[in-house]
N, C-alpha and C positions, 0 to 999 in steps of 0.2 A: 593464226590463232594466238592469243594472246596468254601468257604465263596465268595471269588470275585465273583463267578460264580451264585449266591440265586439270586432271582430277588430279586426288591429292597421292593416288598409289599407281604406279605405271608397272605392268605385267613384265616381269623380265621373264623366257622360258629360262635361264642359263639360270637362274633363282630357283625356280620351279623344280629342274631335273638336280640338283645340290639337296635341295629338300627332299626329293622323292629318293636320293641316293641313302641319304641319313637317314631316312625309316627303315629302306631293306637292310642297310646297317644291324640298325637297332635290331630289328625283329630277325633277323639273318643268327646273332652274337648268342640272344636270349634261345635260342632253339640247339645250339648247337657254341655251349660256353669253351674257350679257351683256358687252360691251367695257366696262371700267373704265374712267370718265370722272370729272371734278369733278362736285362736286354742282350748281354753278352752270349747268352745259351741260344737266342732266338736269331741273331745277327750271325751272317754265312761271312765269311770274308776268304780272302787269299793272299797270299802276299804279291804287291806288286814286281814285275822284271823288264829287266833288260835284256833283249836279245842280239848280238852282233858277233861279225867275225873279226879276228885278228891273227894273224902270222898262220894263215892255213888251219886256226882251232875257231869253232862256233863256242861264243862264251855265253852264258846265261849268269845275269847275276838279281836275285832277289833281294827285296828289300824283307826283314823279321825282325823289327824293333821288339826288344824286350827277352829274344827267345835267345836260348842256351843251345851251342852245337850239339849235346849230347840230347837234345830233344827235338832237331833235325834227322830225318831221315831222304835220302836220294837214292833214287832206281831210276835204270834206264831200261825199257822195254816196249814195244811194237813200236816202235821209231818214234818214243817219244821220253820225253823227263819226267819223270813223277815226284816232284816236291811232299813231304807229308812232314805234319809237326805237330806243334801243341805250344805255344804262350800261353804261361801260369801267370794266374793274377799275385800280386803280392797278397798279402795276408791284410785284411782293411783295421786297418787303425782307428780305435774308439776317438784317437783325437783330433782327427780330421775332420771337416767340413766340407763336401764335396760340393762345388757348384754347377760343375760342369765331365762328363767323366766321360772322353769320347774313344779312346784308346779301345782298341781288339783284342779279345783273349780269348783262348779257348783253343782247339782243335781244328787246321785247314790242312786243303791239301789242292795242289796245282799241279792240273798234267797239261804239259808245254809239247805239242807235236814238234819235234825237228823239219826245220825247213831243206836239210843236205845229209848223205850219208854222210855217219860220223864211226869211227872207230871205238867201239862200247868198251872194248878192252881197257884203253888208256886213257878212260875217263878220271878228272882229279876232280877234287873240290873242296872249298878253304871257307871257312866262317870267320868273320868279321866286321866288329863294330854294325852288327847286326844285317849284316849284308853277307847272305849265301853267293859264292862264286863256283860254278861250275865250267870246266876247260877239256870240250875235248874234240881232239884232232878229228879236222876232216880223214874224210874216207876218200885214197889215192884215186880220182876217177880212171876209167883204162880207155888206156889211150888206145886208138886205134892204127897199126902198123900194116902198111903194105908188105906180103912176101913175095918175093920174083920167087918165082918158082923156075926153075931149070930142069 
């Protein structure tokens, strides 16, 4: 077949179901409107971590650009870490011009399950350069000991 002879609109379905999507969009939104908020109030985040061990302690250490340690809170409970915080926005400046504003703010919280018992007791942990560190000793495993008995 020859190119003059195509008709001039070719059926794409993958067009067809993009268009059918953008209606129930549309008439989905208008039925049941959302309250205009900032993007930051509607964006879930967490902070990302590292998990590893070292000298017999399992370390966790979070990344919380922006956040102040007194607005860090850490618990450890059902064998797991519970991160909880809050990054405050600065205060916006009439003299700025924003073009791009990708940064996270607001209230997260990250529950990290332990992968080894650990010793809850003598758990530390240090804030800095926005990086939460948490340190705590494994848990002694028991060893198992034959007794001769006599």
């Amino acid at each position: 077949m020859d190119r003059k002879n195509l008709p001039a609109f070719v059926w794409n379905p993958f067009r067809e179901l993009a268009r059918i999507e953008h209606e129930l969009n549309k008439v989905f939104n208008e039925l049941v409107p959302t309250p205009k908020t900032e993007i930051s109030e509607i964006t879930t985040w967490s902070p990302r971590v590292d998990i590893y061990e070292k000298d017999n302690k399992l370390v966790i250490e979070a990344e919380i650009p922006g956040a102040k340690k007194e607005d860090v809170e850490v618990k450890i409970k059902d064998n797991a870490v519970v991160i909880k915080g809050e990054v405050k926005k600065e205060e916006e400046q009439k003299d700025k011009t924003y073009y791009r504003s990708e940064r996270f703010y607001g209230v997260f919280e990250r529950v990290i399950p332990l992968p080894v018992e650990v010793k809850v007791e003598e758990a530390k942990a240090s804030f800095e350069n926005g990086v939460l560190k948490i340190e705590i000793p494994k848990a002694v495993e028991e060893k198992e000991v034959k007794v001769e008995v006599k």
